[in-house]
Backbone bond lengths (Angstrom), bond angles and torsions (degrees), N, CA, C in turn:
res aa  C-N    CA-C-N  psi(-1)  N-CA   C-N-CA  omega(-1)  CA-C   N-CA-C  phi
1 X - - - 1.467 - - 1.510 109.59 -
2 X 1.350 124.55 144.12 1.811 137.48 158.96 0.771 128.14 -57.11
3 X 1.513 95.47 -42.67 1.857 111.70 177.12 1.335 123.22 -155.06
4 X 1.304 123.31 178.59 1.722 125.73 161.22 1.284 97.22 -51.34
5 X 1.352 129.53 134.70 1.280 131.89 140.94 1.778 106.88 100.72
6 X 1.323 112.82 -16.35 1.539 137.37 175.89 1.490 115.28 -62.84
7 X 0.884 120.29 138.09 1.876 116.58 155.00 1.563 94.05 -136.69
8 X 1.238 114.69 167.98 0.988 157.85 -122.53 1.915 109.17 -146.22
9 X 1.224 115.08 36.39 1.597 122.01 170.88 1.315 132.55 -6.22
10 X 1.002 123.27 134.97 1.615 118.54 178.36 1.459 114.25 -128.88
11 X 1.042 145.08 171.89 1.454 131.60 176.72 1.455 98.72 -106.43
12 X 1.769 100.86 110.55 1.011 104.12 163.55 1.523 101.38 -129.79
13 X 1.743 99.80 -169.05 1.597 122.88 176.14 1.432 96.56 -43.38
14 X 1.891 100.03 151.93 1.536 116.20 166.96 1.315 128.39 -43.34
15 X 1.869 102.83 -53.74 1.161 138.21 -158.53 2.209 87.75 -77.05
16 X 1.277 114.06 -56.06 1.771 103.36 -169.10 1.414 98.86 -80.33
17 X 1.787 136.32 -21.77 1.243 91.04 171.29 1.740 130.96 -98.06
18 X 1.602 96.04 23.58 1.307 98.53 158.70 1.558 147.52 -75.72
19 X 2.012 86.77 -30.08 1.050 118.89 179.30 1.596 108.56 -64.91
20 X 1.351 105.17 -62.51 1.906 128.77 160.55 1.679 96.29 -19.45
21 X 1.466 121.07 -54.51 1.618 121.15 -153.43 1.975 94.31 -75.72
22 X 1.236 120.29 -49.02 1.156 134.82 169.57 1.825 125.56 -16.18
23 X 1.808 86.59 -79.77 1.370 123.62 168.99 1.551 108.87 -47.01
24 X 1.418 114.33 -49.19 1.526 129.03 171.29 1.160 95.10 -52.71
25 X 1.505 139.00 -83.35 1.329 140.42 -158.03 1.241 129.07 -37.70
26 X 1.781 98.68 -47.56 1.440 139.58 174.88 2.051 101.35 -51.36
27 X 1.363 99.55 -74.89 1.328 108.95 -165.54 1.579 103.74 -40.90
28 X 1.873 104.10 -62.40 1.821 112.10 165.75 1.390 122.46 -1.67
29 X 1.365 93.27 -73.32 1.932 131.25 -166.69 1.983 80.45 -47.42
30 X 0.780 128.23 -109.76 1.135 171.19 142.18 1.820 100.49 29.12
31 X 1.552 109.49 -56.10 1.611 86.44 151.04 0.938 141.21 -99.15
32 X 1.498 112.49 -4.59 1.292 115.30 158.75 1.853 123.74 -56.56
33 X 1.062 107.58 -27.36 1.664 131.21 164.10 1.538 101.59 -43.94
34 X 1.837 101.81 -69.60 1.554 113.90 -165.23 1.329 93.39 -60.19
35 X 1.217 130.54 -54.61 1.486 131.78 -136.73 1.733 94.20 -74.16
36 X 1.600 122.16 -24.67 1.082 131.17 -165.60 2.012 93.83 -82.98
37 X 1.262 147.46 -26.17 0.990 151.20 -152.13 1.244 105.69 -98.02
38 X 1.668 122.65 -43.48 1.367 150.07 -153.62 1.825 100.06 -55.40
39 X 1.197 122.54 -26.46 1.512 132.28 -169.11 1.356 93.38 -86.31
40 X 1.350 129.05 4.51 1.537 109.99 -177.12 1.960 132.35 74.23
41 X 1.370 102.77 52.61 1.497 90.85 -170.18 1.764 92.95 -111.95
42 X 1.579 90.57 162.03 1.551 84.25 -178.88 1.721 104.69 -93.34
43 X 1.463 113.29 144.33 1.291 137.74 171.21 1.463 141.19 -116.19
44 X 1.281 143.24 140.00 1.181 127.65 -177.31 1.701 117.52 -57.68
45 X 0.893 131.31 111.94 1.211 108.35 -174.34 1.744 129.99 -92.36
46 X 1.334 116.96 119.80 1.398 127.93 -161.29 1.214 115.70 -82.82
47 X 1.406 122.36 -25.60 1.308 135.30 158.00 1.576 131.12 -70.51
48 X 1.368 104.19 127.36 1.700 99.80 175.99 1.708 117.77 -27.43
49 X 1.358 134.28 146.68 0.852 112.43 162.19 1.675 135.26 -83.46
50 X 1.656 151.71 174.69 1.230 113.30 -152.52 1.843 81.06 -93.42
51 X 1.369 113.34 -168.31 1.480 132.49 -171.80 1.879 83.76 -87.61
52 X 1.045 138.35 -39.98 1.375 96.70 -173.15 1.751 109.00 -109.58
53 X 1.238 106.20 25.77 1.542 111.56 155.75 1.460 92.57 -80.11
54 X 1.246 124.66 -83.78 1.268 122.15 -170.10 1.392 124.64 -19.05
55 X 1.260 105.81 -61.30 1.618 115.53 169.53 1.026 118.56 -40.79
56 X 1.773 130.07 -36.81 1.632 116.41 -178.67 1.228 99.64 -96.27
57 X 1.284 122.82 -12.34 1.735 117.89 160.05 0.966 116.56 -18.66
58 X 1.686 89.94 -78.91 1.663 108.20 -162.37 1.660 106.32 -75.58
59 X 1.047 120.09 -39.07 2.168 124.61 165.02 1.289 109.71 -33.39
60 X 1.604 127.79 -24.98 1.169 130.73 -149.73 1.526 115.51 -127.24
61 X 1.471 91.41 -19.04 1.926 119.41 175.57 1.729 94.84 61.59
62 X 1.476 100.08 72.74 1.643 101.89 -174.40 1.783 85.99 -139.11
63 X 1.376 92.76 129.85 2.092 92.76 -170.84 1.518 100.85 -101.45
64 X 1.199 117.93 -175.98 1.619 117.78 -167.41 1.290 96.85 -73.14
65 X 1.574 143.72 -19.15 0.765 107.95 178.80 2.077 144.49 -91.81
66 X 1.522 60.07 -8.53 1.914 80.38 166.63 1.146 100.84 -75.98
67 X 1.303 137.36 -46.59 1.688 116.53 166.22 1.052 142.70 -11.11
68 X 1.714 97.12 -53.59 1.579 105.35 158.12 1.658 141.89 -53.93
69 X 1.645 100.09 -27.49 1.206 122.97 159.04 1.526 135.71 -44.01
70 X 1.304 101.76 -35.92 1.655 123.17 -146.20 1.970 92.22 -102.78
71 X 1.240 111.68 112.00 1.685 130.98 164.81 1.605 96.54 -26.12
72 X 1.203 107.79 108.63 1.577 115.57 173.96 1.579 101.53 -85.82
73 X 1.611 123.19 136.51 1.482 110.66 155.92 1.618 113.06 -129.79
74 X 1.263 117.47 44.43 2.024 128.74 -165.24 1.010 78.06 -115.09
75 X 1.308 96.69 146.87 1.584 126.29 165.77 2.038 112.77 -28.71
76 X 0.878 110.31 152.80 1.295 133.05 -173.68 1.972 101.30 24.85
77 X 0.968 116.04 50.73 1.550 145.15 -162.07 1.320 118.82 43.67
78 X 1.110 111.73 34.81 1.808 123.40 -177.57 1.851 108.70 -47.96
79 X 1.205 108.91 152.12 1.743 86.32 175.81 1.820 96.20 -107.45
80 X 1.038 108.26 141.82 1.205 132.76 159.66 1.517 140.66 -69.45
81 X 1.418 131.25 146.65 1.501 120.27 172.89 1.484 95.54 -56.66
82 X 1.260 136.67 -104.95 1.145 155.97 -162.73 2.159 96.63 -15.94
83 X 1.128 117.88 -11.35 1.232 114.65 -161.54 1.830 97.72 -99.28
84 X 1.668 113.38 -41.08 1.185 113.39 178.28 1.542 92.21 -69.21
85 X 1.153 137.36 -81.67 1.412 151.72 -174.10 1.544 97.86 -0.40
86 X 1.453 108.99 -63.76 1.732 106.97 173.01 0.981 114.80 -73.70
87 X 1.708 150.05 -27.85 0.884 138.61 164.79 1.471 126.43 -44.52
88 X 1.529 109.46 -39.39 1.378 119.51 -171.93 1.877 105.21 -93.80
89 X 1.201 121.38 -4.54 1.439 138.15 157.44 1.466 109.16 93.64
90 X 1.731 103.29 38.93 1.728 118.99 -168.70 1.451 103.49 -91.07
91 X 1.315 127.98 -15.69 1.270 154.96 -143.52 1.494 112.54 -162.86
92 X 1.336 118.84 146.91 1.540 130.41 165.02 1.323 122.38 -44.43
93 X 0.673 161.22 134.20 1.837 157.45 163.96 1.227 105.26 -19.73
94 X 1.669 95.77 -72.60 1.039 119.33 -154.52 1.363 120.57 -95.98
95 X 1.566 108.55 26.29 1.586 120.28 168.44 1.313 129.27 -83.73
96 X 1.044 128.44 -28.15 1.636 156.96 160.71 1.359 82.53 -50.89
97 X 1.380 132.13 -89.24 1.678 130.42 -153.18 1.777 113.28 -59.07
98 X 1.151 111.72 -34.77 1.195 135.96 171.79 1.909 114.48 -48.88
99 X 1.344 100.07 -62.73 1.385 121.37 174.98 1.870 104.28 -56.30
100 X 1.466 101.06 -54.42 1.407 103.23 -175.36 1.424 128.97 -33.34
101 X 1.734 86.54 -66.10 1.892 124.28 167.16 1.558 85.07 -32.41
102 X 1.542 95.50 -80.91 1.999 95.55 -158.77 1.627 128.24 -35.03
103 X 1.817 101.42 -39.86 1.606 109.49 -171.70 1.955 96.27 -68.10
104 X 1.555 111.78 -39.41 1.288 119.05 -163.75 1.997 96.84 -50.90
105 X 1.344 100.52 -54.19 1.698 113.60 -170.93 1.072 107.49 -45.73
106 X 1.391 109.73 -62.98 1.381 131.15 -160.41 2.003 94.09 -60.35
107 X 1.132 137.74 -52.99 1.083 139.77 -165.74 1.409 120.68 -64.84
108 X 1.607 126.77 17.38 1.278 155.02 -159.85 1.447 102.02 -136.68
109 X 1.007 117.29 120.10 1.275 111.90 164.86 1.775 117.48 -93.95
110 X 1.363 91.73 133.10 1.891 131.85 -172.23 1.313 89.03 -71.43
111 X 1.394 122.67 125.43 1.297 113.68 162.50 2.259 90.43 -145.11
112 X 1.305 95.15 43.13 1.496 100.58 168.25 1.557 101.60 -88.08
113 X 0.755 130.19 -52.98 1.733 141.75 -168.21 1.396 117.41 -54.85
114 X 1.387 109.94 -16.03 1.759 127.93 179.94 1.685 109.15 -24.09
115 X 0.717 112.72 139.47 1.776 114.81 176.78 1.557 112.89 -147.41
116 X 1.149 122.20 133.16 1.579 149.25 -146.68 1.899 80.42 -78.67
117 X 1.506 103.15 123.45 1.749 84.22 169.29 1.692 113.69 -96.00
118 X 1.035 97.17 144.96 1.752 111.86 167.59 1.849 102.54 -20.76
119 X 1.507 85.54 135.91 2.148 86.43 175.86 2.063 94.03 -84.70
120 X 1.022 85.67 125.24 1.537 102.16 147.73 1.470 138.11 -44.45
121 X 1.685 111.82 110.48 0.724 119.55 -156.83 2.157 110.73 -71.75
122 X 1.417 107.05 150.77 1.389 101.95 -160.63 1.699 97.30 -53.58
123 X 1.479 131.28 -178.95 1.135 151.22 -170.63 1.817 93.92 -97.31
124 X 1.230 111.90 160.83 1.126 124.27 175.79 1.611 104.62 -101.37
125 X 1.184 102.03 130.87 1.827 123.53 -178.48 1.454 98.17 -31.01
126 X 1.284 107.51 154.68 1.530 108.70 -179.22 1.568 72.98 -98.73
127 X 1.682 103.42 162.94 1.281 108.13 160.54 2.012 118.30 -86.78
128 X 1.182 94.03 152.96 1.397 105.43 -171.76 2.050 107.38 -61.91
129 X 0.837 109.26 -164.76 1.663 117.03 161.55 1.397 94.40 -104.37
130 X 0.863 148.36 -49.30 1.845 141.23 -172.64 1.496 96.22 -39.67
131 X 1.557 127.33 -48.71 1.516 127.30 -163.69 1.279 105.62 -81.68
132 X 1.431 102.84 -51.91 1.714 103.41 165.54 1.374 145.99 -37.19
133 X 1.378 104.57 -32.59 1.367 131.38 171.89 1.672 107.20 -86.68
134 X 1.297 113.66 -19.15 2.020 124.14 177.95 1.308 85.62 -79.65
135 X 1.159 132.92 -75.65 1.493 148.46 -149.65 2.041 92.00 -41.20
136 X 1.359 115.64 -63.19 1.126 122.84 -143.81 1.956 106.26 -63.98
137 X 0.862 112.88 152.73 1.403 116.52 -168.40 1.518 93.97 -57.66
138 X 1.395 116.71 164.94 1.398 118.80 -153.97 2.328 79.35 -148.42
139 X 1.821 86.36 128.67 1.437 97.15 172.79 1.443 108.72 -71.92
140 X 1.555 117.17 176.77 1.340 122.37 174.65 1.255 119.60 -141.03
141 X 1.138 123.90 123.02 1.782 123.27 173.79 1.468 110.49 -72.78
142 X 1.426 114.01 125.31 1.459 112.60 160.86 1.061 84.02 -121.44
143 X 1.828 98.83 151.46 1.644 138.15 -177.25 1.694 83.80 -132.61
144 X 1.871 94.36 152.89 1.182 122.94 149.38 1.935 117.74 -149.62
145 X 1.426 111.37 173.02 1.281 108.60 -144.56 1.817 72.02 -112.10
146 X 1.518 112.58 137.23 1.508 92.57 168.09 1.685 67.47 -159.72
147 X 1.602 82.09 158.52 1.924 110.72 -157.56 1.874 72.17 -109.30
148 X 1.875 93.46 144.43 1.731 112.06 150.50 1.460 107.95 -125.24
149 X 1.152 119.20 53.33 1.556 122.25 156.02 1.657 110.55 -70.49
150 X 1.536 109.04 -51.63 1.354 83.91 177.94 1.624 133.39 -97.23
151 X 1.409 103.96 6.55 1.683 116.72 126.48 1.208 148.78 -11.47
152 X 1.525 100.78 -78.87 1.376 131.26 154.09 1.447 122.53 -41.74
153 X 1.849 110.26 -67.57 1.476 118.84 166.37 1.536 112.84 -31.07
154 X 1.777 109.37 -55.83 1.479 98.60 -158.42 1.530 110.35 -89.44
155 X 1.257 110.09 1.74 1.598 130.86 150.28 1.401 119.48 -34.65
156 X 0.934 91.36 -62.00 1.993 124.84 -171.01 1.680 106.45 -66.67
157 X 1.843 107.38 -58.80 1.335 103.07 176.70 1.585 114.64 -78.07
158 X 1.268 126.36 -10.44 1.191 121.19 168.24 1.888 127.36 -74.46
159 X 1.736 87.53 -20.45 1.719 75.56 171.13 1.874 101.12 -106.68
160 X 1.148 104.72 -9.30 1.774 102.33 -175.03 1.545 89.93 -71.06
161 X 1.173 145.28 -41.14 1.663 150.85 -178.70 2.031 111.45 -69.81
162 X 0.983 115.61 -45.77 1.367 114.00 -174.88 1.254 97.10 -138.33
163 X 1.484 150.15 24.61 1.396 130.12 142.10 1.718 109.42 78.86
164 X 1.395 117.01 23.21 1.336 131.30 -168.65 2.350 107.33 -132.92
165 X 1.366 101.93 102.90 1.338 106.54 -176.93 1.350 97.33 -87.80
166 X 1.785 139.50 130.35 0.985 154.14 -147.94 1.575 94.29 -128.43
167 X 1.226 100.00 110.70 1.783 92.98 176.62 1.533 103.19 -63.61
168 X 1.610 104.29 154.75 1.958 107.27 157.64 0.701 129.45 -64.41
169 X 1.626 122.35 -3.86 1.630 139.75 -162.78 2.097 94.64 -77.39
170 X 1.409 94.48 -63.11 1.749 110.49 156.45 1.260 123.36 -20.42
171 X 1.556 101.05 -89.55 1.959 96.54 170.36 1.531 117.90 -60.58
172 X 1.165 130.53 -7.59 1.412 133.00 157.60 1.589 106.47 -53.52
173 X 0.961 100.23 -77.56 1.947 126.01 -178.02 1.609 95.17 -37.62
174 X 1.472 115.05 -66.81 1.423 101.56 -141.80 2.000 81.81 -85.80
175 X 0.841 149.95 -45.72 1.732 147.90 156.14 1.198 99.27 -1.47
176 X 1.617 111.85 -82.48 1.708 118.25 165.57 1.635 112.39 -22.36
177 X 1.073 115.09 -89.85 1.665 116.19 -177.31 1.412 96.43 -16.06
178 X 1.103 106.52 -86.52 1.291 117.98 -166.63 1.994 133.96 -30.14
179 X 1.372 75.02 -37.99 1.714 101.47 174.08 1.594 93.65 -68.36
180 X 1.197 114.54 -67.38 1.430 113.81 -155.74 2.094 121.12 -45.56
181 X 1.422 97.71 -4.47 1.788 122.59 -155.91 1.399 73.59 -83.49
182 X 1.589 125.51 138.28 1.231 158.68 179.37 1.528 96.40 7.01
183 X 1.258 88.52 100.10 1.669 110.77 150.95 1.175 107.40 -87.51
184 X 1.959 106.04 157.28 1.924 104.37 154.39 1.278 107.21 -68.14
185 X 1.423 112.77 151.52 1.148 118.41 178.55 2.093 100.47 -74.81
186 X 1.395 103.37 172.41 1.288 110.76 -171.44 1.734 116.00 -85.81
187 X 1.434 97.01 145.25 1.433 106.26 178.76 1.793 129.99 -66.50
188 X 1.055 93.19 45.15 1.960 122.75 -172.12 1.311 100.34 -73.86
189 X 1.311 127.72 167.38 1.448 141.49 171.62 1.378 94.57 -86.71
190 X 1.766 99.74 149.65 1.786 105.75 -171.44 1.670 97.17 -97.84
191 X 1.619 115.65 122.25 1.338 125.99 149.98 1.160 130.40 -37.25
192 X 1.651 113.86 -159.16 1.407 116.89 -166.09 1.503 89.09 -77.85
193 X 1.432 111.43 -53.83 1.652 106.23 -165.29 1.554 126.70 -68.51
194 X 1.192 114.61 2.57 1.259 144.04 -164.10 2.135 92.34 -96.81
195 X 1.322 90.73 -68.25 1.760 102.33 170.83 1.334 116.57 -36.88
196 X 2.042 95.10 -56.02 1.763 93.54 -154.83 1.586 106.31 -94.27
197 X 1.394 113.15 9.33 1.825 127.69 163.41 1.783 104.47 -62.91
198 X 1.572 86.51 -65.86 1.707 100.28 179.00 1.693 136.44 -33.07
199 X 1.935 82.91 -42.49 1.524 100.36 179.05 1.519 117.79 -76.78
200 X 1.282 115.23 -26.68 1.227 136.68 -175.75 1.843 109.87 -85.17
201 X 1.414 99.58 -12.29 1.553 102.95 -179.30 1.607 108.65 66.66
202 X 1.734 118.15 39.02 1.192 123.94 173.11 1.284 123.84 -103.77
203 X 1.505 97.69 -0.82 1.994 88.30 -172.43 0.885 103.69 -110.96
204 X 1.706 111.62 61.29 1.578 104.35 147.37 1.887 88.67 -130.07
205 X 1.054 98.45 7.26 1.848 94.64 177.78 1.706 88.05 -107.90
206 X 1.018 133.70 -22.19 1.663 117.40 172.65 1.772 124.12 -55.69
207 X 1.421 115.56 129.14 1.829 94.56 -165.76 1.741 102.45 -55.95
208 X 0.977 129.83 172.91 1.136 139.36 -162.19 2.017 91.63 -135.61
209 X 1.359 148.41 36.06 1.066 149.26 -161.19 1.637 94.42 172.32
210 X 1.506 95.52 143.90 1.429 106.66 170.24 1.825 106.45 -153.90
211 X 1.071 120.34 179.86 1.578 122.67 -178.48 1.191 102.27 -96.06
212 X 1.623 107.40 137.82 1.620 127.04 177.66 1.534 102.17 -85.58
213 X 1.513 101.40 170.88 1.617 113.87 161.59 1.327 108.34 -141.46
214 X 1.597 100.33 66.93 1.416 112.44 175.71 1.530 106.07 -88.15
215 X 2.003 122.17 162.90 1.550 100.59 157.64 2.104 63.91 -153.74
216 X 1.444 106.57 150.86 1.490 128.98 159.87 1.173 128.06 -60.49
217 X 1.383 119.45 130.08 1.394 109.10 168.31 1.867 105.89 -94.98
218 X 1.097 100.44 120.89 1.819 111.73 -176.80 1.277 110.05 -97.78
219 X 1.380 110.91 107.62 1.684 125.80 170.86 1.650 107.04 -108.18
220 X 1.274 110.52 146.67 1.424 116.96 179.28 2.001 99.86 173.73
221 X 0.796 94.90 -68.43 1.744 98.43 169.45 1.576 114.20 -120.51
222 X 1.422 112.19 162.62 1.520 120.43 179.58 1.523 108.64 -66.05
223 X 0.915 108.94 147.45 1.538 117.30 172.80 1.493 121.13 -46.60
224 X 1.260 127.99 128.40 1.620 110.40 171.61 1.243 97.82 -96.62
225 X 1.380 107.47 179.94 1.368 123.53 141.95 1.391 130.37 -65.90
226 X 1.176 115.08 137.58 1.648 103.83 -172.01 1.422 105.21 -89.89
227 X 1.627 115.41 139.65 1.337 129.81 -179.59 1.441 107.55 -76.69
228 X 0.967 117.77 156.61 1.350 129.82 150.46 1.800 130.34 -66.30
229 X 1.236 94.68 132.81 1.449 107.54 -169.04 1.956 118.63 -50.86
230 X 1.057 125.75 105.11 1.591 109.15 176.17 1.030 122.68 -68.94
231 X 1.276 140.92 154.87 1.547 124.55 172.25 1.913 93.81 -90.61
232 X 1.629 84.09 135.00 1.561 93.70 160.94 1.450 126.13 -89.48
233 X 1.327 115.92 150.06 1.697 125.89 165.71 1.531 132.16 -44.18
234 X 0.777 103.18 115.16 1.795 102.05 -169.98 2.123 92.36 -101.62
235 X 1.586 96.35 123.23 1.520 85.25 161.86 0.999 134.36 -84.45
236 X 1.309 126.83 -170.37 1.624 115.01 -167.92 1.806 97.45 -104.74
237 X 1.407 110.80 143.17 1.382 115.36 170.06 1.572 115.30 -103.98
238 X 1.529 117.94 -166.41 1.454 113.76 -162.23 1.633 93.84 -102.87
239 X 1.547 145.50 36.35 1.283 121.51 -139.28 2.595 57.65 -160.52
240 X 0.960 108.59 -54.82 1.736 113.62 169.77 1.520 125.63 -50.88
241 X 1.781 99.49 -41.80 1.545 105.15 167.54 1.445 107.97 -68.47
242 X 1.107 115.85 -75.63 1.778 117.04 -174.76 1.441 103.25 -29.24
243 X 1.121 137.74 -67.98 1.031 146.55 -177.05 1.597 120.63 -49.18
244 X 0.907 98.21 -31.97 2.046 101.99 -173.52 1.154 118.56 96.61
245 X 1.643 131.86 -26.31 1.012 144.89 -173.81 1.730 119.53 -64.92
246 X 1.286 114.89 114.75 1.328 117.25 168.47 1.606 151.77 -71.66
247 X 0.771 115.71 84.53 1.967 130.51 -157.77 1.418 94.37 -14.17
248 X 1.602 98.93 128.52 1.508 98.27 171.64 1.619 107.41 -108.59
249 X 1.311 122.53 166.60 1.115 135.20 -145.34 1.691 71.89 -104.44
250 X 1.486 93.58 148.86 1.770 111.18 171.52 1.538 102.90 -142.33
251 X 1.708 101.55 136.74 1.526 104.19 159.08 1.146 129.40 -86.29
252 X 1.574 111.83 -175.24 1.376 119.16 -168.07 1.518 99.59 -85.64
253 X 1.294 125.63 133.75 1.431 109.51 159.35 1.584 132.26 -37.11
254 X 0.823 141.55 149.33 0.916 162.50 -160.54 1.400 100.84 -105.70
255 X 1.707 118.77 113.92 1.634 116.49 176.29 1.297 103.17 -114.89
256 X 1.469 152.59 162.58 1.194 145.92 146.49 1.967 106.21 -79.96
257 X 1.797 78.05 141.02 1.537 96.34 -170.09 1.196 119.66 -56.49
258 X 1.312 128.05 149.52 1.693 135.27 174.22 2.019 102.00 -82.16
259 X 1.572 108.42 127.06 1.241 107.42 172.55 1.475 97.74 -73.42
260 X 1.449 114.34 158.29 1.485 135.15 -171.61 1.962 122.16 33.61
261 X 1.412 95.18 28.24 1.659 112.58 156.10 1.254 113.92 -137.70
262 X 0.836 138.17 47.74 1.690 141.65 178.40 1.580 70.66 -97.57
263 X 1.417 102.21 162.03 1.348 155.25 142.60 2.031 94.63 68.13
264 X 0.991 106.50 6.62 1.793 121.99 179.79 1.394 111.38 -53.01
265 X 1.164 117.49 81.86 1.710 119.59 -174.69 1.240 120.88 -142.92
266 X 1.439 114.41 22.29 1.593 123.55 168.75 1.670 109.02 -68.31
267 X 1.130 112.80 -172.06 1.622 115.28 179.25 1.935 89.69 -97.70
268 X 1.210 125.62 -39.94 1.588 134.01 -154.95 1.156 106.98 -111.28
269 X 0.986 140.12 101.55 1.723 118.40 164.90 1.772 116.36 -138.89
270 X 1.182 113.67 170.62 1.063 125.16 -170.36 1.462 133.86 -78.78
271 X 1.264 142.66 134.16 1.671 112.11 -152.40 1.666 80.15 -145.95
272 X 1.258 108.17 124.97 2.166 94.59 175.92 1.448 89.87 -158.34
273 X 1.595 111.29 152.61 1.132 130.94 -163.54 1.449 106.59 -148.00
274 X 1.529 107.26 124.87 1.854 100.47 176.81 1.427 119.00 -79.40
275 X 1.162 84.39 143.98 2.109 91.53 -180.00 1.226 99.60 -105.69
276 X 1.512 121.73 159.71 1.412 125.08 -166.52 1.682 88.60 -118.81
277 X 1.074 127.61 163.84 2.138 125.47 -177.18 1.193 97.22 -58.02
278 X 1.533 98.74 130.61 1.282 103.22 161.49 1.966 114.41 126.39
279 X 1.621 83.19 -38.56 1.796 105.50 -159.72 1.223 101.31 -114.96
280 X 1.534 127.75 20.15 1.474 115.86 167.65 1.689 121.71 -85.01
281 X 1.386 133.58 -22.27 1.103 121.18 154.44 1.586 127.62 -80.95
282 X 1.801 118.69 13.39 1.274 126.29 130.92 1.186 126.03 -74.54
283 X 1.112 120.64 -12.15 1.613 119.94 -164.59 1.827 104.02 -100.56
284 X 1.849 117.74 -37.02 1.109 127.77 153.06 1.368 111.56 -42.18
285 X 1.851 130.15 -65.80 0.930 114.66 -153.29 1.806 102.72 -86.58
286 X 0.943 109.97 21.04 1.660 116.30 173.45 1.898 113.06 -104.04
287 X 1.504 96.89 -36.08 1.839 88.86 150.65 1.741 142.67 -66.46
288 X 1.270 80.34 -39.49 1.630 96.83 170.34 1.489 111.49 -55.87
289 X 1.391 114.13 -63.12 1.408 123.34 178.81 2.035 105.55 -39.90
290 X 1.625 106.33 -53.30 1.589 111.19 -178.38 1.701 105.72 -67.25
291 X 1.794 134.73 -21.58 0.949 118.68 169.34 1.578 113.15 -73.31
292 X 1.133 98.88 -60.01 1.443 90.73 169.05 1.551 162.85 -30.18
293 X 1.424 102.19 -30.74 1.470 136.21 -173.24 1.676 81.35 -89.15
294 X 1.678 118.92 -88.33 1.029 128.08 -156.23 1.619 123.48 -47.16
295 X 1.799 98.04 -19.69 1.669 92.75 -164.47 1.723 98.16 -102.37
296 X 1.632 112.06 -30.42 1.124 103.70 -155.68 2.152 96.76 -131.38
297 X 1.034 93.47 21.65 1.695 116.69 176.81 1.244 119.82 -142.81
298 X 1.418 137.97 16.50 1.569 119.28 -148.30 2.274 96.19 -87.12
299 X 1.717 109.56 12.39 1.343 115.80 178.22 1.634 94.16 -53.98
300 X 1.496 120.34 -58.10 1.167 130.12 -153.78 1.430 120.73 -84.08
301 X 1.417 96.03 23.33 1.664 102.04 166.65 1.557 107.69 -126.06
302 X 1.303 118.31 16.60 1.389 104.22 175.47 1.451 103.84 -107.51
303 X 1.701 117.34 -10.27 1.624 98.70 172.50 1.290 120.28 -106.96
């Protein structure tokens, strides 16, 4: 609405905005009626009276027709509790009319008091992707230093004994396996099943180790090319003479190469593996396991 007493038109049909002009007229009539009552005059009253007028009626030994008596200030001059209340001098006179005024005011909305709101303070920078990419957990390389001298050695006695050169790529590989056999499990936040073990007083019966899928990256020298296999000499035994038969020459099996151990034949070299958050004291106890085997076990990679 524009104003008190205003509407606000729309283009409609002939026939509704006549009706609209009507209803307007109607509504007019009607507080101008109330607004005419609001001073308190007494009236016949045509309307039922409400249930708790009645009640101080009769509290007061006042019959319907003194009703009529009594300064009405309710809508379309209805009489009110608050109207006997002053009548009978329980109340101010002039509290009923008072109240009226107030509900009438109050039922308008005040928009004198309006106040300019505070400007808004700017937004805080979105962050870039440069920070986004800082923020995000950051992997980690662990290296360790582990010697294949005695690698090498059992290298040596394994083909001086059966005539079979075992690449390092091999005891790399099968070392690995081996490493990977009960890791700690990783330093992760515990799930639902992790929770509902706990509650149950089960996670100390849950294994506490599981298998990695770690393999090393081994730096120490540049990569060669891998040679081709020679066939070695087989000598002749006493079971070849009798027989007539002449020792045939046999090759080395044939292994497929280890990626990032080809050409690995220093005494020292370097063995490091990235851990992702969380999995670096799995990833430690998965080197140890490969120093170990290789320096002071490498028996258990030739069968």
């Amino acid at each position: 609405m524009e104003g008190q007493g205003r509407f606000v038109t729309r283009s409609l049909p002939a026939m509704s905005y006549s009706r609209l002009r009507r209803t307007r007229r109607r509504w007019m009539s009607r507080r101008r009626r109330t607004t005419s009552t609001t001073s308190g005059q007494p009236r016949k009253q045509s309307y039922p009276l409400y249930p708790s007028v009645q009640h101080l009626l009769k509290d007061n030994g006042l019959t319907k027709e003194d009703a009529d008596k009594i300064p009405a200030t309710g809508p379309n001059g209805r009489l009110l509790k608050g109207d006997v209340l002053a009548y009978v001098g329980s109340i101010d006179k002039d509290y009923s009319a008072k109240q009226s005024k107030r509900i009438q005011k109050l039922g308008h909305l005040d928009l004198s008091n309006i106040e300019i709101a505070p400007s808004k303070k700017p937004e805080a920078k979105k962050q870039t992707p440069e920070s986004e990419m800082s923020s995000l957990p950051q992997e980690t390389e662990i290296a360790m230093h582990i010697s294949l001298s005695a690698v090498i050695a059992t290298q040596k006695r394994v083909q001086d004994t059966l005539g079979v050169k075992l690449p390092l790529s091999v005891f790399i590989s099968r070392a690995s396996e081996l490493a990977n056999e009960d890791l700690p499990l990783s330093a992760r936040k515990p799930d639902a099943d992790d929770l509902f073990y706990s509650v149950l007083g089960l996670d100390k019966v849950v294994p506490r180790s599981s298998r990695g899928n770690y393999f090393p990256a081994v730096t120490g020298l540049p990569p060669s090319i891998p040679r081709a296999l020679t066939p070695l000499p087989r000598k002749a035994d006493v079971f070849d003479e009798l027989i007539g038969t002449k020792a045939r020459s046999r090759t080395a099996s044939a292994l497929p190469p280890l990626i990032g151990a080809q050409g690995v034949a220093a005494p020292m070299n370097i063995f490091s593996v990235v851990a992702r958050p969380g999995e670096e004291r799995r990833v430690e106890a998965y080197l140890e396991k490969m120093k170990l085997v290789l320096e002071a076990e490498p028996g258990r990679l030739v069968v």
